[in-house]
N, C-alpha and C positions, 0 to 999 in steps of 0.2 A: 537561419539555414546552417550556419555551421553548427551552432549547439546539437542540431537533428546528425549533420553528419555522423561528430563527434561520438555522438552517442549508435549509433549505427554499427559502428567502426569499433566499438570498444565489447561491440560484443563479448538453545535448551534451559533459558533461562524462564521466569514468571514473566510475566507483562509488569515493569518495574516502573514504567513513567505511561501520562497519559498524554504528557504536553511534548510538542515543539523541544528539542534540546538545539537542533544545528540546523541552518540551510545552506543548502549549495551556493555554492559561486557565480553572481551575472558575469559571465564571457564578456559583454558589452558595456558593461559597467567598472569593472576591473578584471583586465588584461592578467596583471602579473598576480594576480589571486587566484587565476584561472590554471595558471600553470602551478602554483603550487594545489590545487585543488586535483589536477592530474596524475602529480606526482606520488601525494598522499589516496590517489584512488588507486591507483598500481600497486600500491604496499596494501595496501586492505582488501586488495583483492588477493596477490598472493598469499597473505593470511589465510582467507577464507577456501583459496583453494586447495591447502596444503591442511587445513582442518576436514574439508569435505571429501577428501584421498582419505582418511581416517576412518569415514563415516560406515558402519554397515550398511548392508540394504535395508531400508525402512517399507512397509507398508503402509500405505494411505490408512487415515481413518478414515471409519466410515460415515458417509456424511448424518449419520443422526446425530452424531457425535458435534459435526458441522453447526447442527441447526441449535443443540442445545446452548452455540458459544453466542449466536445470533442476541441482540437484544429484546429485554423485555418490551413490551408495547409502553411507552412512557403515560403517563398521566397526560391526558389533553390531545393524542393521537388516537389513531386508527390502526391494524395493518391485515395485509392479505395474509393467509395462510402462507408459512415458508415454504421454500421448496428445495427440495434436496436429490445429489445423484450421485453414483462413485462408476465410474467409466475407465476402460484400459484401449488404447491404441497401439496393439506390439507390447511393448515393453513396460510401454508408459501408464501408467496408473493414475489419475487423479481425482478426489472425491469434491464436491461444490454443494454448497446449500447457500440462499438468499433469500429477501424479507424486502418486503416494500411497505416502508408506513407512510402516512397523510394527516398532518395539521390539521383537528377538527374546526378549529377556527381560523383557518387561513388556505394559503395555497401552496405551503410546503410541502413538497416531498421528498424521501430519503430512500433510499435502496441500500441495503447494505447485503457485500458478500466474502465468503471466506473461502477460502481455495486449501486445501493442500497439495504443496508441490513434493511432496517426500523427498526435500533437496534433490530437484532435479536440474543440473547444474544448467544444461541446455537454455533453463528456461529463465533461471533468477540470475544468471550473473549480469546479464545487461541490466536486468530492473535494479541493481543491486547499485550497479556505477552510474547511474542516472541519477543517483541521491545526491550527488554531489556538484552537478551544477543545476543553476537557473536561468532562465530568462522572463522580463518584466515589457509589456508593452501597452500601450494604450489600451487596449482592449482585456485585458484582462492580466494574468501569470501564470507561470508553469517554473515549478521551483521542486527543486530535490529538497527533501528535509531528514530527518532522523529524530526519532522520537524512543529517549530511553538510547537503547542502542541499536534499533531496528530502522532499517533504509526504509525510504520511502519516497513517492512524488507527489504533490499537491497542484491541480490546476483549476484555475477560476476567469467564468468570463463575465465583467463586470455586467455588458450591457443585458444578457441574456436571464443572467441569475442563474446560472447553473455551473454545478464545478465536483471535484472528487478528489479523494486522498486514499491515496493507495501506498499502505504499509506491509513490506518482510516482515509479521511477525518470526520468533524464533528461527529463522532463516529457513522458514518453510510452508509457514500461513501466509499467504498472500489474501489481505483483508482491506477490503475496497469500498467506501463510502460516498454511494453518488448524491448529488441533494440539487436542485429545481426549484427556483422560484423562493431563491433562500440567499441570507445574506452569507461569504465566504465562514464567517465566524459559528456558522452550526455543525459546521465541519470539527471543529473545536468540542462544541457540545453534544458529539454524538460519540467520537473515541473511545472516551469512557463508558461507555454503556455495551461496548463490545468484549463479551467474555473469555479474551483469548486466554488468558492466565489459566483456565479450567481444562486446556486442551494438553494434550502431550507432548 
């Protein structure tokens, strides 16, 4: 409950790593990790928001652009046709395309989707400071991670088999891998296969 507070409250490079680099801080687990885990989110955040004062207006790509970053169908899958859209609310502009594949010899499945948020700050600076803590409990986790240098959250519920990892690529792809009926570790094995280094 507090980790949800907390996070509530706190409202242009290649794709350089494919692995795990950092994970946030258990609040429940260590206390005074937690606090400097705060401290160093308030300095990363004024960073980024004193880079993102910088930024021009950017235009969404368009989602075809989307679907070509999507993965190839791997050897021993399936997948549906992807699907793609680029939509504006007011001001707000965002393009999306996603892919659903299927384990031909099992009962995995994987969803993957990529967003562009054209730095829209409204929307990535919470997902941006949720990278930095976690929480672990019987039932599963939900952990902030950074992979490379891109914020991210990871969650997994043991008993169900289902879980997803959702990374800021470039601090404007938001790229999200759901998976069902799959051990947390495919989440691993699918990262890579996500083309975001091809994107702008």
């Amino acid at each position: 409950m507090f980790l949800a507070l907390l996070l509530v409250g706190c409202g242009g490079s290649e794709q350089s790593s494919t692995e795990v680099t950092k994970e946030g801080v258990d609040i429940a687990k260590n206390p005074l990790g937690a606090l400097s885990a705060i401290a160093d989110a308030g300095k990363d955040l004024e960073k980024l928001q004193a880079e993102l004062a910088n930024m021009p207006p950017t235009e969404v790509v368009h989602f075809a652009e989307l679907v070509k970053a999507l993965p190839d169908v791997p050897s021993g899958w399936t997948a549906d046709d992807p699907k793609g859209e680029t939509s504006q609310m007011g001001d707000f502009k965002m393009s999306r395309a996603s892919r659903a594949y299927r384990n031909e010899g099992g009962e995995e499945r994987v969803e993957v989707t990529i967003e562009d948020w054209a730095y829209n700050q409204a929307i990535y600076i919470p997902f941006f400071m949720q990278a930095h803590f976690s929480q672990e409990t019987m039932d599963g986790y939900s952990k902030g991670i950074t992979v490379g240098e891109d914020p991210g959250r990871e969650e997994y519920q043991t008993k169900s088999r289902r879980g997803n990892r959702s990374i800021l690529a470039k601090k404007r792809y938001h790229t999200k891998i759901d998976i069902e009926n799959a051990d947390a570790s495919l989440l691993d094995e699918w990262w890579p296969l996500v083309k975001i280094g091809q994107l702008p």
